[in-house]
C-alpha positions in Angstrom: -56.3 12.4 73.1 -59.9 11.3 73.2 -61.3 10.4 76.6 -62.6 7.2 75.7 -60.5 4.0 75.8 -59.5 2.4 73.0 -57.6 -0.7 72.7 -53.7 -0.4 72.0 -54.0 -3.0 69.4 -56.5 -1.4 66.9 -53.2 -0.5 64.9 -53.3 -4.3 64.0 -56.6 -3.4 62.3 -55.3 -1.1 59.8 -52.0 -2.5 59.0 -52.7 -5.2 55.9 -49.9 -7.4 57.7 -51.9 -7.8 60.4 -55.8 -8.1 58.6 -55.4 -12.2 58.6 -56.2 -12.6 62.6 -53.4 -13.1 64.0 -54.0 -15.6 67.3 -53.2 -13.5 70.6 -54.4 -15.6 73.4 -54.2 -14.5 76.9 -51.3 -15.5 79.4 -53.4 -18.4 80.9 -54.1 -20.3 77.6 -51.1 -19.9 76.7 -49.7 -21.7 79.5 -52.3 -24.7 78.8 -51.1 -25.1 75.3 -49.7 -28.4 74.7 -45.9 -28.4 73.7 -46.3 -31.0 70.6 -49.2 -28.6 69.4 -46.5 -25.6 69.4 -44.1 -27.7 68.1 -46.2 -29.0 65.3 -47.3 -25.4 64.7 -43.6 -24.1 64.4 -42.6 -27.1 61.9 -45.4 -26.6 59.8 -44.7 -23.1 59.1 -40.8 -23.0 59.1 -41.9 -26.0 56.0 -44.5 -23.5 54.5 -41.9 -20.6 54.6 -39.2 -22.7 53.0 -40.9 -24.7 50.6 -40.0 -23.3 47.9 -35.9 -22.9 48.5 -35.8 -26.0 50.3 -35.1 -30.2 49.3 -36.4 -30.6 53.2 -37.8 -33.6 53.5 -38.8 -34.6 49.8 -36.9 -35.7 47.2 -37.9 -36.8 43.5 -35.0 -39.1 43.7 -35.1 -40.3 46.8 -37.8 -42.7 48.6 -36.4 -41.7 52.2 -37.3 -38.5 53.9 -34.3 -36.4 54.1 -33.5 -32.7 55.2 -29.8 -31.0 54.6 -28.7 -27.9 57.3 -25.8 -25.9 55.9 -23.2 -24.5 58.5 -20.6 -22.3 58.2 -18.0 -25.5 58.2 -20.3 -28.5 58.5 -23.1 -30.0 56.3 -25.1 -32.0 58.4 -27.8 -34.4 57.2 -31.2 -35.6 58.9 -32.7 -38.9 57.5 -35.5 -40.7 58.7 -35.5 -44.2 58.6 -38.7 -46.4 57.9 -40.2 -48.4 61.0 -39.8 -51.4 59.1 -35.7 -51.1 59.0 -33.5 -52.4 61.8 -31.2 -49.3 62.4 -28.4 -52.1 62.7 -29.1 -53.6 59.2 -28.0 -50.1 57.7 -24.7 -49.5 55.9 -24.0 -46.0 54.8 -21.5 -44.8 52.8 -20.3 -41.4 52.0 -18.0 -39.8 48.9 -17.8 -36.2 48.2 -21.1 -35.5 46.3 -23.3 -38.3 47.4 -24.5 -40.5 50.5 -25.1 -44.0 49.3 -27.7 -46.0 52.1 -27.4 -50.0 52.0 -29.8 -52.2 53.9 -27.9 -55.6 55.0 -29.5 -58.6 53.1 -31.5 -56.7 50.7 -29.9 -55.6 46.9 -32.0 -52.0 47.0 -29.8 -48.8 48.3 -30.5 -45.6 48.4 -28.3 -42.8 47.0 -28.9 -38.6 48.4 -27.3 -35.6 46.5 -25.4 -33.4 48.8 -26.0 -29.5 47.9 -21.8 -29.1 48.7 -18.7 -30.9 48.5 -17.8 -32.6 52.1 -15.0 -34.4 53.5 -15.9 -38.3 53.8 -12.7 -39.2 55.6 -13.9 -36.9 58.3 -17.5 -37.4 58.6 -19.4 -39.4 61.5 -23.0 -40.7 61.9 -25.3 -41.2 64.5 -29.1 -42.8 65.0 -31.3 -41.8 67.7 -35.2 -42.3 67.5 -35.6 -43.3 63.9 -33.4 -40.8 62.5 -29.8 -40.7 60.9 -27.7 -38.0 61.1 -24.6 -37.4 59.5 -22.3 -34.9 60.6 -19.8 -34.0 57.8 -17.4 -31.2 57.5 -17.0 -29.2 54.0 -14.1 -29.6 51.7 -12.8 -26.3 52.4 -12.6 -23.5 49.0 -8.8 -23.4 49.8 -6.7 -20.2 49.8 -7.1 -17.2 47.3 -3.4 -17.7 45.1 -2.4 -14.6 42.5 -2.7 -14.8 39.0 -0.6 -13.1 36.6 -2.6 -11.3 34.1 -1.5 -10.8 30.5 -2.2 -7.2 29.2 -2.1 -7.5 25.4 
């Protein structure tokens, strides 16, 4: 080993993961980092990762900003609603394929493509903070029956 003292992270220097800076502040800025900034930080990346295999958010079809999470049983759906809409005035309703969004008094509605079959009879919503969430469990793929084959 050489006598001098090198820093441990000059590994980062060579590796070309590593060339693009990453941002390694010290313990004391980090602790006068502002959580929305972190928070901002994480979202925008998680939507840059997941641009491309994700309908989070946008939607050719679809005015409102929407974002589906696929569970193991549940599809659960995120929708943020305009300022200008009185969470009250909504009227959703929900079939298999599709979540249909009414607004009370006015003839326009709304209609999202779910990426799976769900149960409607089963599903709940909730509003909190501008956003609509609906909580709905998949149609399940049922059992695996036996098939008689046919050897000609």
């Amino acid at each position: 080993m050489s006598p001098n003292k090198s820093n441990p992270l000059d590994w980062m220097n060579e590796d070309p993961f590593f060339k693009k800076k990453l941002s390694l502040k010290s313990l004391e800025e980090q602790w006068k980092l502002d959580p929305s900034q972190i928070d901002g930080y994480v979202e925008k990346i998680i939507k840059e990762a997941t641009a491309a295999t994700s309908s989070s958010f946008t939607n050719e079809t679809s005015s409102l900003q929407f974002e589906h999470l696929d569970t193991h049983n549940y599809l659960i759906t995120k929708i943020r609603i305009p300022s200008g809409i009185h969470p009250e005035s909504i009227w959703a309703q929900i079939n298999r394929t599709q979540i249909k969004l009414s607004s009370l008094g006015k003839d326009h509605s709304e209609i999202i493509p779910l990426p799976v079959p769900v149960n409607p009879d089963q599903s709940r919503g909730t509003y909190k903070q501008g956003s609509l969430q609906f909580r709905m469990p998949k149609m399940s793929v049922g059992k695996f029956r036996n098939i008689d084959i046919r050897y000609l």
